[in-house]
N, C-alpha and C positions, 0 to 999 in steps of 0.2 A: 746613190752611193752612201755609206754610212756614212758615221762624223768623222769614225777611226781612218780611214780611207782620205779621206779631204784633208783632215790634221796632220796626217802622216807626207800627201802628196805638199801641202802648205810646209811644214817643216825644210821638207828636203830643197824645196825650192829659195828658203831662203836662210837656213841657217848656216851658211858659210860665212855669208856677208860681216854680221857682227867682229865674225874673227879677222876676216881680213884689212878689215878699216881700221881694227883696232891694232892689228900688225902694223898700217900705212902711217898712223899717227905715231908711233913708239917707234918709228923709223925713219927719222928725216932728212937721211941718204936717199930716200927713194923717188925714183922720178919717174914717171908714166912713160915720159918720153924716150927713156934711157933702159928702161930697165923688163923684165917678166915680171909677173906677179907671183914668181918662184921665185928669184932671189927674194922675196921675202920670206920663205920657210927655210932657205939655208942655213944650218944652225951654226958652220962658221963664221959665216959673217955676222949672222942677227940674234945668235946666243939663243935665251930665251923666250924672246918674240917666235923667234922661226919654231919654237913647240907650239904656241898657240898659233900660231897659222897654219899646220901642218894638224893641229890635233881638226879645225873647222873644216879642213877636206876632206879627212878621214869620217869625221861624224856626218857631215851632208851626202858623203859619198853612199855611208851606211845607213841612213834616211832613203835615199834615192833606189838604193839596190831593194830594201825592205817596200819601200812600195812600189816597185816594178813587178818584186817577188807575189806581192800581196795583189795587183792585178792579176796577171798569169793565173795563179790560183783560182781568183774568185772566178774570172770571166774567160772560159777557156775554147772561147771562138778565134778564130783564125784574125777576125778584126781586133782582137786585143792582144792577141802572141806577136802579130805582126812591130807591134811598138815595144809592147811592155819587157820583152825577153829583153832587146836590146838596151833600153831603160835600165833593166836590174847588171848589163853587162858594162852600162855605162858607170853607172853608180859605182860600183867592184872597182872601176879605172879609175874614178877620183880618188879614193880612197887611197889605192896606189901611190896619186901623186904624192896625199899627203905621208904616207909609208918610207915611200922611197923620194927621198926632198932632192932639191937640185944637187945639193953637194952629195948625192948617192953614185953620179956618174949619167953613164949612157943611158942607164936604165930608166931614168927619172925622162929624158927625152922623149925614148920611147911613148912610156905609158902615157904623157902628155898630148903626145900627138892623136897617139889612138884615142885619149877622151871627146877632143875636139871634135876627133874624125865620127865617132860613135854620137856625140851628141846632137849632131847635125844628121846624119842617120834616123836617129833617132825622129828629130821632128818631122823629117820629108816621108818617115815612115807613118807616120802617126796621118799627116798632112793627105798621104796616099790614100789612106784606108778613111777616111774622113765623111765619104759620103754613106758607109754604112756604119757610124758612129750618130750614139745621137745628138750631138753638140757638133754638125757642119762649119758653124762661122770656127769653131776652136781650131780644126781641120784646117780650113784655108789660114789661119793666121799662123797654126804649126808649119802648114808646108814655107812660107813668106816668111816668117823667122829664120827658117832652116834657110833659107836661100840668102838670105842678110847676111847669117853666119857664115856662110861659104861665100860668099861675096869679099865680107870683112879679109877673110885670110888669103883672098884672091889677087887682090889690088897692094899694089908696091906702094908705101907708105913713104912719107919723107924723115919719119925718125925710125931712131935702131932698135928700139924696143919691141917690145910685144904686148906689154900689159893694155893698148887699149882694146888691141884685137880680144885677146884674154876676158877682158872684161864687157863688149860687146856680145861677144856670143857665150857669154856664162848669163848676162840679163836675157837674153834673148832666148835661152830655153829655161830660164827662173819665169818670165812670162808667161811662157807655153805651160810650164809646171803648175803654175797659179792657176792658168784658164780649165784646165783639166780637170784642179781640183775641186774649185768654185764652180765651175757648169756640172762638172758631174757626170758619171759617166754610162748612168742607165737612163 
């Protein structure tokens, strides 16, 4: 895999993060326990915070989609359409979220859901096709993240929030993002 390939799959897996810690610290209304990790892009409540948290979803979203797009392209076997299409349709749904922020209405629901849905997708797809990949341990660790994440939002929690589930299975295909990028994918 080139470098541009690796930098690009590395970018998208973690450039949200910066933004969003930096929304968590400029916002100390916010409690994990209590709250999504949307109510911090709502620009009613959190003003100008909730642009820069809302711009880190849009740019990783647009990282993610750019190198799903940029698999597909290069490697247009059925073992890489099988992830990578859904990758660039996941990415497009982060984006969204940060587009359409929680104070946009139902819409912002939506697209949330479908990201979660799509990005877990995403790794049991990847996980699936794994044995004709050449990086197998990445394969089993994609399907076993995927299944964390569907786990996480499976089990009744004891607080009202969402943000740890949120931020469980957004590390948990930043992980996957990273092994893909660093193992490589020829």
């Amino acid at each position: 895999m080139t470098r541009v390939y690796r930098l690009l799959g590395f970018l998208s897996a973690l450039a949200a993060y910066p933004f969003i810690l930096t929304s968590i610290m400029l916002s100390p209304w916010f409690n994990p326990y209590d709250n999504a990790l949307s109510d911090l892009g709502n620009i009613a409540r959190n003003g100008w915070v909730a642009h820069l948290y809302n711009f880190g979803l849009v740019f990783s979203g647009f990282l993610a989609t750019l190198f799903g797009v940029s698999i597909s392209i290069r490697y247009r076997s059925w073992k890489y359409l099988c992830w990578s299409i859904l990758l660039a349709a996941a990415g497009i749904d982060l984006a969204l979220i940060g587009f359409y922020p929680e104070d946009a209405g139902r819409i912002h629901m939506v697209v949330s859901t479908i990201f979660f849905i799509s990005i877990i997708l995403v790794m049991l797809s990847y996980g699936f096709c794994y044995r004709h990949l050449p990086s197998p341990a990445t394969g089993v660790a994609a399907f076993l993240l995927g299944l964390t994440s569907m786990l996480v939002w499976m089990v009744k929690w004891p607080w009202r929030g969402v943000a740890i589930q949120e931020t469980v299975a957004s590390l948990a295909a930043s992980a996957w993002l990273l092994m893909v990028s660093l193992r490589g994918l020829e």
